[in-house]
C-alpha positions in Angstrom: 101.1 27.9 -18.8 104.0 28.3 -21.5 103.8 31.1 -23.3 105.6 29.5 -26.6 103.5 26.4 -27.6 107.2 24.7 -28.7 106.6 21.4 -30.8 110.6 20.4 -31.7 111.8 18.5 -34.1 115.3 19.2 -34.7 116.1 17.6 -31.0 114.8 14.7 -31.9 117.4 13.7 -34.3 120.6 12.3 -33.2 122.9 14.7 -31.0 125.8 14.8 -33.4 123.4 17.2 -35.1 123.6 20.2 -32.0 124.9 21.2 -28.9 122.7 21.7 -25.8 123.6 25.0 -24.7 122.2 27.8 -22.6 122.1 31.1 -23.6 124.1 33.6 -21.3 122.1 36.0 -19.1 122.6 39.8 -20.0 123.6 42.6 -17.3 120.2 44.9 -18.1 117.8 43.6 -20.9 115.9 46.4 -22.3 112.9 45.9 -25.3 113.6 47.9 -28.4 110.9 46.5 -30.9 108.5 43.6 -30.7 106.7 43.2 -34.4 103.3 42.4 -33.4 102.3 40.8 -36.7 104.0 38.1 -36.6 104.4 36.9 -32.9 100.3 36.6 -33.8 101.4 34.5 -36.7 103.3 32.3 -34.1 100.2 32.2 -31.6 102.7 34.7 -29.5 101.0 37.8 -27.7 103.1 40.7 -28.6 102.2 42.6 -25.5 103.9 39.4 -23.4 107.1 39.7 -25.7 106.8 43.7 -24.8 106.7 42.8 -20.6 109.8 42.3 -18.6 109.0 38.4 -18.1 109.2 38.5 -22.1 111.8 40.9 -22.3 114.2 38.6 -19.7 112.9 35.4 -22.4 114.1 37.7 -25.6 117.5 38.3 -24.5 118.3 35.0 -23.1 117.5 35.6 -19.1 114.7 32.8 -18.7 113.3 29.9 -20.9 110.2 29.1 -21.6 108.6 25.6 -20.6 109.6 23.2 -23.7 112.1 25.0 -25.4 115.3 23.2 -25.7 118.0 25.6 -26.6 120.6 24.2 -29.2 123.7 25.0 -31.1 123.6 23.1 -34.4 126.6 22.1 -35.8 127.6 22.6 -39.8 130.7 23.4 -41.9 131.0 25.7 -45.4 132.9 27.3 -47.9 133.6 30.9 -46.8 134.4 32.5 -49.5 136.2 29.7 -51.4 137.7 28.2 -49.4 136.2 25.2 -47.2 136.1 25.2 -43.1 135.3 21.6 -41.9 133.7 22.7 -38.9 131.5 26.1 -38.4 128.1 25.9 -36.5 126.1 28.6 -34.5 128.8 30.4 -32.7 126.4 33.0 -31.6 123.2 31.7 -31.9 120.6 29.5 -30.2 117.9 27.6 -31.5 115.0 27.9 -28.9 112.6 25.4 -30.3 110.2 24.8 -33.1 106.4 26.5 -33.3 103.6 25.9 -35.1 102.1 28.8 -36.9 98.6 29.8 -37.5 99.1 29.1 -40.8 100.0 26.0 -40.0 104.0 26.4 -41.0 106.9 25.1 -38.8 109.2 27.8 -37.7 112.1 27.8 -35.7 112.6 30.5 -33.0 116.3 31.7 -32.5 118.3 33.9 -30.5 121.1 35.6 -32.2 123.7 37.5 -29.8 122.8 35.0 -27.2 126.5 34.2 -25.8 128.8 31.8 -26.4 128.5 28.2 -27.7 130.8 25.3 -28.4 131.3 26.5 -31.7 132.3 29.9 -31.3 135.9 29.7 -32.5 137.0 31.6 -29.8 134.5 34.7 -30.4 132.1 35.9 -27.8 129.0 34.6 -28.8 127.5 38.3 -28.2 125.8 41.1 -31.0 126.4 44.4 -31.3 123.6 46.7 -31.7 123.9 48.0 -35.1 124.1 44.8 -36.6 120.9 43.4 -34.8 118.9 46.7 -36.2 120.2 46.2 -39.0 118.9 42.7 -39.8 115.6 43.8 -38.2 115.3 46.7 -40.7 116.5 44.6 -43.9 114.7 40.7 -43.2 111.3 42.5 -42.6 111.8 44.8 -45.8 112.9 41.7 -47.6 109.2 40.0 -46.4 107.2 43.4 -47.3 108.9 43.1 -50.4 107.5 39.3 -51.0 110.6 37.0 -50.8 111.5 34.1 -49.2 113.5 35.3 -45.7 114.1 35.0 -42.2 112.4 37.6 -39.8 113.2 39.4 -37.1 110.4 38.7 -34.1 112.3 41.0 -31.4 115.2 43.0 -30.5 116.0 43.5 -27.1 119.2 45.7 -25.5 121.7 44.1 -23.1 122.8 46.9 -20.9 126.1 45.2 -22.1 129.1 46.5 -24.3 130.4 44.7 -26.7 134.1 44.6 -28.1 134.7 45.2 -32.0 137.2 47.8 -33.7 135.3 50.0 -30.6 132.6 49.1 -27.6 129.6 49.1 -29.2 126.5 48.7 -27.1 125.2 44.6 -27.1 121.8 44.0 -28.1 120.1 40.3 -29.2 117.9 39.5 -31.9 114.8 36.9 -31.9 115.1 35.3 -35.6 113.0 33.2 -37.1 112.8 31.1 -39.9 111.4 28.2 -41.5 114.4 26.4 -40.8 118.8 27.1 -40.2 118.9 24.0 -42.5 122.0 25.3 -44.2 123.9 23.6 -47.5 126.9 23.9 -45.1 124.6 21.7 -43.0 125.3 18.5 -44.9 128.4 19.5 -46.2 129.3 18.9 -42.6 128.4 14.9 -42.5 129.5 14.9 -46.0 133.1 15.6 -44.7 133.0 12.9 -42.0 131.8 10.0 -44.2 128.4 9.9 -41.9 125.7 8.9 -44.5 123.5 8.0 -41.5 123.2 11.8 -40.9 123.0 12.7 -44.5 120.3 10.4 -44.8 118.4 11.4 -41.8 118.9 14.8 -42.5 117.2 14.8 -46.5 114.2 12.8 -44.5 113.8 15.8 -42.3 114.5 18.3 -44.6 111.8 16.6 -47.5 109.1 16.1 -44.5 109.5 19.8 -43.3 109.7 21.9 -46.6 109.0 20.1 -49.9 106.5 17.4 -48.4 105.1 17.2 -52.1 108.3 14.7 -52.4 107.1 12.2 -50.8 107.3 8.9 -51.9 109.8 10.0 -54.6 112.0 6.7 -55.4 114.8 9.7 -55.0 115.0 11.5 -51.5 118.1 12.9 -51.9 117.6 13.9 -55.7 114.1 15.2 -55.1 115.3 17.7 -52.3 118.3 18.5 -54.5 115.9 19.0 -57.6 113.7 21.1 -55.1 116.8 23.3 -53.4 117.7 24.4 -57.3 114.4 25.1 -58.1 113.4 27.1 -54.8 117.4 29.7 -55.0 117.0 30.4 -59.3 113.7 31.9 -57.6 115.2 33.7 -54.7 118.3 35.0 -56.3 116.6 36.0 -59.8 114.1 38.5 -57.2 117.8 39.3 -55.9 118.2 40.4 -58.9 115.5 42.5 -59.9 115.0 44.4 -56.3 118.8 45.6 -57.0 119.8 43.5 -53.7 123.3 42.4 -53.0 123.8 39.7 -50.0 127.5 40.2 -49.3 128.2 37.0 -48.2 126.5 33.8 -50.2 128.8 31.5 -48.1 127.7 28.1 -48.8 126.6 27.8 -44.4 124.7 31.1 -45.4 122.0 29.1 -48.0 119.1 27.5 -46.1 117.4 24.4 -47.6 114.3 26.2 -46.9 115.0 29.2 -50.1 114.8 31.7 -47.3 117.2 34.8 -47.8 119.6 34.3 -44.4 122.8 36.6 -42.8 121.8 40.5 -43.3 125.8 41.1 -42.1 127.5 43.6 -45.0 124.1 43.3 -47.5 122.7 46.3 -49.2 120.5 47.4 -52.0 122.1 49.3 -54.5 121.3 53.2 -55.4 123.0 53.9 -58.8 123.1 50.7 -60.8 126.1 48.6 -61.3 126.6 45.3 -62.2 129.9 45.1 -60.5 128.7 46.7 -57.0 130.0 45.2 -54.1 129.1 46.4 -50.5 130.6 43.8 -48.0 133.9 45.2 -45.9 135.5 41.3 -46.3 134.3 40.9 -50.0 137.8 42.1 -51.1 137.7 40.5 -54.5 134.2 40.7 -55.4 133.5 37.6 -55.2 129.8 37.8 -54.2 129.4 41.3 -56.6 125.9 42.1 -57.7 126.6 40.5 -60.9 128.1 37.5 -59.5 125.4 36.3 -57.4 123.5 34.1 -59.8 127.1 32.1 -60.8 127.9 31.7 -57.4 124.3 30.6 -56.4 125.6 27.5 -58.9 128.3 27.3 -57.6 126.8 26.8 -54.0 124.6 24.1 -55.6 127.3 22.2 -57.2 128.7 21.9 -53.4 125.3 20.6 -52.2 125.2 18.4 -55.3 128.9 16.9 -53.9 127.6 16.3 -50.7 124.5 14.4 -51.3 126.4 12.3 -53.8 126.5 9.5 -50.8 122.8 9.3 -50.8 122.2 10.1 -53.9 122.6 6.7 -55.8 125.0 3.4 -54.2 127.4 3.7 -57.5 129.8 6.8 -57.3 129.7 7.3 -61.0 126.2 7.0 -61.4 125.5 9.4 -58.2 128.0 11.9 -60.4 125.6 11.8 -62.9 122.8 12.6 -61.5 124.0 15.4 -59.6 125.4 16.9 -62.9 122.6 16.3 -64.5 120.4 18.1 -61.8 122.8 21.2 -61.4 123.0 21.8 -64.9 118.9 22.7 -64.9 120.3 25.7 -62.8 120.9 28.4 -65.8 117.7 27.3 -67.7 115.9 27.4 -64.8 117.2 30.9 -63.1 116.7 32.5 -66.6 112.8 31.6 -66.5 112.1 32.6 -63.4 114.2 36.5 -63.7 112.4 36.8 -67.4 109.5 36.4 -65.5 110.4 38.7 -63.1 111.4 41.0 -65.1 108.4 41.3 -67.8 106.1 42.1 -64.8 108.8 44.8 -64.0 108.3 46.0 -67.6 104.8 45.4 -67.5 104.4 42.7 -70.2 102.3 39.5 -69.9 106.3 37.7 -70.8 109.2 38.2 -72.5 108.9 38.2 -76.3 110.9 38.5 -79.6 113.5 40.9 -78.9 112.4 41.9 -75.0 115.6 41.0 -73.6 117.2 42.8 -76.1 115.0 45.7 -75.3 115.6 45.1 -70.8 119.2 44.7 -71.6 119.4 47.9 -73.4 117.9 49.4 -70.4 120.2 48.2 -68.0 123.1 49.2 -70.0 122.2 52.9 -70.3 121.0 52.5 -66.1 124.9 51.7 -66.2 126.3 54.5 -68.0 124.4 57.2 -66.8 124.2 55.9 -62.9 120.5 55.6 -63.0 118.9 54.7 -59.6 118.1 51.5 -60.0 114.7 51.4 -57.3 113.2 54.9 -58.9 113.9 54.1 -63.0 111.7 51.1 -62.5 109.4 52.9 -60.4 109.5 55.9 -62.9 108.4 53.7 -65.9 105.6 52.2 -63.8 104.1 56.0 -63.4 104.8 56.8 -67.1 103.2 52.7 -68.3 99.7 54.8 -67.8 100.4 56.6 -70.8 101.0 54.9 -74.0 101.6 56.2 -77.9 97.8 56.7 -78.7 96.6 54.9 -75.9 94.5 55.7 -72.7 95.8 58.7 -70.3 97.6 58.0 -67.2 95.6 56.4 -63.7 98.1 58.1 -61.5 96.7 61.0 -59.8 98.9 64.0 -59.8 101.2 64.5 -56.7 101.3 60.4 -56.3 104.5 60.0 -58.9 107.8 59.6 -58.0 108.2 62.6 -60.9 109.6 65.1 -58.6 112.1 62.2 -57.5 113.4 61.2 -61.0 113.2 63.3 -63.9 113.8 60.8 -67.2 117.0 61.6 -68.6 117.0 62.6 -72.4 119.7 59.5 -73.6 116.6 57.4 -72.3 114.0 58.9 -74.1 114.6 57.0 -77.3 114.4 53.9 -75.5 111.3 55.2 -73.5 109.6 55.3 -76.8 110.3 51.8 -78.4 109.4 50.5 -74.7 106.0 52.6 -74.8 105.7 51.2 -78.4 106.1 47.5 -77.2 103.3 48.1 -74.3 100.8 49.2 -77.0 101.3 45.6 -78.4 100.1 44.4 -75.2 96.5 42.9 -74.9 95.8 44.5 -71.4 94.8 47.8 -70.8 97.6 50.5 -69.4 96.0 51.0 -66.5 96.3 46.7 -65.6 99.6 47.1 -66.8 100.6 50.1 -64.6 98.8 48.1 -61.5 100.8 45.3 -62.2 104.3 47.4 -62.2 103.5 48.8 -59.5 103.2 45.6 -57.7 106.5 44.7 -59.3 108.2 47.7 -58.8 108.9 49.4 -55.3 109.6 52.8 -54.2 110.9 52.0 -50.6 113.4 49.8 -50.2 116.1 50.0 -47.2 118.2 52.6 -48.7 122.3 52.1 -47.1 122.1 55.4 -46.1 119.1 55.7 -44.4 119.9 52.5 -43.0 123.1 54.1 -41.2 121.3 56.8 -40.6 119.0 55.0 -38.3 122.1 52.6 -36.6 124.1 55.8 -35.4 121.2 57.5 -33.8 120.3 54.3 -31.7 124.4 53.3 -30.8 125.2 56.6 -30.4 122.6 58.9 -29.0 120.1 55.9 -27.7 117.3 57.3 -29.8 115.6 54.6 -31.9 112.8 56.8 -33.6 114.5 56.8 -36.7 115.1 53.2 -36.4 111.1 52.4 -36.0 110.6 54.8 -38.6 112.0 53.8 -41.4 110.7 50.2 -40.8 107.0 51.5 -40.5 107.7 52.9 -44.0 109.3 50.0 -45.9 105.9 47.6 -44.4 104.0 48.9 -47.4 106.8 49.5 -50.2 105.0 49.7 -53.1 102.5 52.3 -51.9 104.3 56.1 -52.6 103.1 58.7 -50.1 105.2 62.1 -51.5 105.0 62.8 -47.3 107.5 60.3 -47.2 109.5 61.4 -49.7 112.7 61.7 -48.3 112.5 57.4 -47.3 112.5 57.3 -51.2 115.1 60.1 -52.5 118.9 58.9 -53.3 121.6 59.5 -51.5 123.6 63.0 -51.6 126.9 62.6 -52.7 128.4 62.8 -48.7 126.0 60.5 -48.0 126.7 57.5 -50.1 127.7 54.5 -48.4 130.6 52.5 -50.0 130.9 49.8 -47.5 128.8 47.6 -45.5 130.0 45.6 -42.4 129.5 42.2 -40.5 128.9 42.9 -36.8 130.8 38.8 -36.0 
């Protein structure tokens, strides 16, 4: 009996869409981490994707009845600039699953060896940048947005070449789909409207089946795509998150956050941070990222434009039309965000000016970003002649963050404007704490964890700091030191792609 219950559906559109390919066997597969939760979610057992029969299936040593590995093809602008033909030059779709809660999800190896579309490169992933999109996609689903997960990492017993030998290691993703926008920009390219128009049915059917019916496929899932990245990139926004590389082939028609290569959180606030080793003109910047989420729209916009309505002008209109709602719509859903941050039912009269403030003196001062939010949900107990504080003693992040006297005139106006509120502080403290984490996968925590397993083999710092960000919102001052800012030798000024 299989142990993957595989139900494709990619395969079953035309093969100009993928490559059949099979992944390359490794030298001396080893399991590293198997995340138990959600191979249930796939109707997996855990303890088979733990065993060496599993293990040999995780780094690309045996296939499972019905899977039907694939390369899928698709183009993108990197950066700018536009490269006609990209696809999965390290990656292999194993097949499709149904999950108990009766999603589709794909199964893919990353680090799997080469494909057609490699450019040259040797299909293969080093072992810091597997980890490191382990640690970062499951923090990114603990943390309640839309992303791809890591199911497995397995070793390889293989180097592999970069600036140095690094040790090789493969990475089970999964996601709802690797739809990308680089996807139809690829048929777009080659005049193919058959594909384009295949490709919206699938796309519609899969993720926004509530379009169905709509006299407009390809404006409904254009309508939907818009709707579904103002969400994902405002909550971006708010969790201090930079992605590094917003490369049109790195958005997924699905709104799931994809490519963990040079991302980071960011510790002292700056709207001008950049991370990414290749981002040498900030490009994709913290500050950036909403503009060139837009941006990456207006090129999906372009590419439907085929499909989108039989008269060119007509189709441009529509599209402009549709990408224009991005602003509006990106600036509702981070005010939303960003009142529960501030614990307020929604933005009112004079609250932006109020968050804006906030953020400006978070600026000049080089607040943490992470702990001042999580510093005003311990002190939104306490309000001018209001109710005492619900947060027992001990459980703050108080000993973390000491409130800085230029923000203690806005700390008052801010406690004034709760006291306005119709809940009571303690619903309003629950609420930011929801909102507001006090784990997230700190850069240099996250190194710290990479150089222990690529250099020493030990990967107990590795599985601890994931155990800790699985519940980020819950402070235990035993864990303290997952939650404290960097020293100033440990700050980490660049992040790196592990292609």
């Amino acid at each position: 009996m299989a142990a993957i219950a595989f139900d494709n559906s990619y395969t079953r559109l035309p093969e100009r869409f993928f490559s059949r390919r099979q992944p390359t066997p490794v030298a001396d597969p080893g399991p590293v981490r198997v995340n138990h939760p959600l191979a249930t979610l796939l109707g997996i057992a855990p303890q088979w994707l733990e065993s060496p029969e599993g293990t040999a299936v995780l780094a690309g040593n045996a296939i499972v009845p019905g899977s039907e590995p694939i390369a899928t093809v698709y183009a993108g602008h990197q950066f700018g600039s536009y490269n006609p033909q990209l696809g999965d030059g390290r990656a292999l779709l194993l097949g499709e699953v149904i999950g108990a809660d009766g999603t589709r999800y794909d199964i893919q190896l990353k680090g799997s060896g080469p494909t057609p579309y490699s450019r040259g490169g040797d299909g293969r992933a080093p072992l810091g940048a597997v980890l490191r999109e382990y640690i970062v996609s499951e923090a990114m689903h603990t943390l309640g947005l839309p992303t791809t997960r890591a199911l497995a990492a397995v070793t390889t017993g293989e180097q592999v070449a970069r600036e140095s030998f690094l040790p090789g290691a493969v990475l089970c993703r999964v996601a709802r789909s690797h739809i990308r926008i680089g996807t139809f920009q690829f048929f777009a390219a080659r005049q193919d409207t058959e594909a384009l128009e295949l490709l919206v049915a699938h796309v519609l059917e899969r993720h926004y089946p509530d379009a169905a019916g709509d006299g407009n496929p390809a404006l409904a899932l254009l309508q939907r795509m818009i709707n579904a990245q103002a969400s994902l990139v405002a909550r971006w926004q708010l969790l201090g998150f930079i992605h590094g590389v917003m490369n049109t082939d790195n958005m997924l028609l699905s709104g799931e956050t994809i490519d963990y290569g040079p991302c980071a959180f960011m510790d002292a606030f700056n709207r001008d941070q950049v991370y990414s080793s290749i981002d040498h003109a900030g490009r994709y910047a913290y500050g950036n990222q909403p503009a060139i989420t837009h941006w990456n729209l207006a090129a999906l916009a372009q590419a439907l434009l085929p499909v989108l309505h039989p008269d060119q002008d007509q189709a441009v209109a529509l599209a402009q039309a549709a990408v224009d709602t991005f602003p509006g719509q990106f600036a509702r859903e981070h005010g939303q965000c960003l009142a529960r941050k501030l614990g307020l039912a929604e933005l009112a009269d004079g609250d932006q000016a109020l968050a804006d403030e906030l953020f400006q003196l978070m600026e000049e001062h080089q607040l943490d970003f992470t702990l001042t939010f999580r510093r005003l949900a311990d002190l939104a107990g306490t309000t001018p002649g209001g109710d005492g504080a619900t947060q027992g003693a001990g459980t703050t992040v108080e000993a973390l963050f000491e409130i800085p006297d230029p923000l203690l005139p806005w700390l008052a106006r801010w406690q004034q404007r709760l006291a306005a509120e119709q809940t009571t502080a303690g619903e309003r403290q629950a609420v930011m704490y929801s909102a507001n984490p006090v784990f997230i996968p700190r850069n240099h925590l996250v190194e710290e964890a990479l150089r222990a397993a690529t250099e020493q083999g030990d990967f107990e710092p590795f599985n601890a700091l994931v155990d800790v960000l699985s519940q980020p919102f819950t402070y235990n001052p035993e864990r303290a030191r997952f939650a404290t800012p960097p020293r100033p030798e440990q700050v980490v000024r660049q992040t790196f792609c592990g292609t």
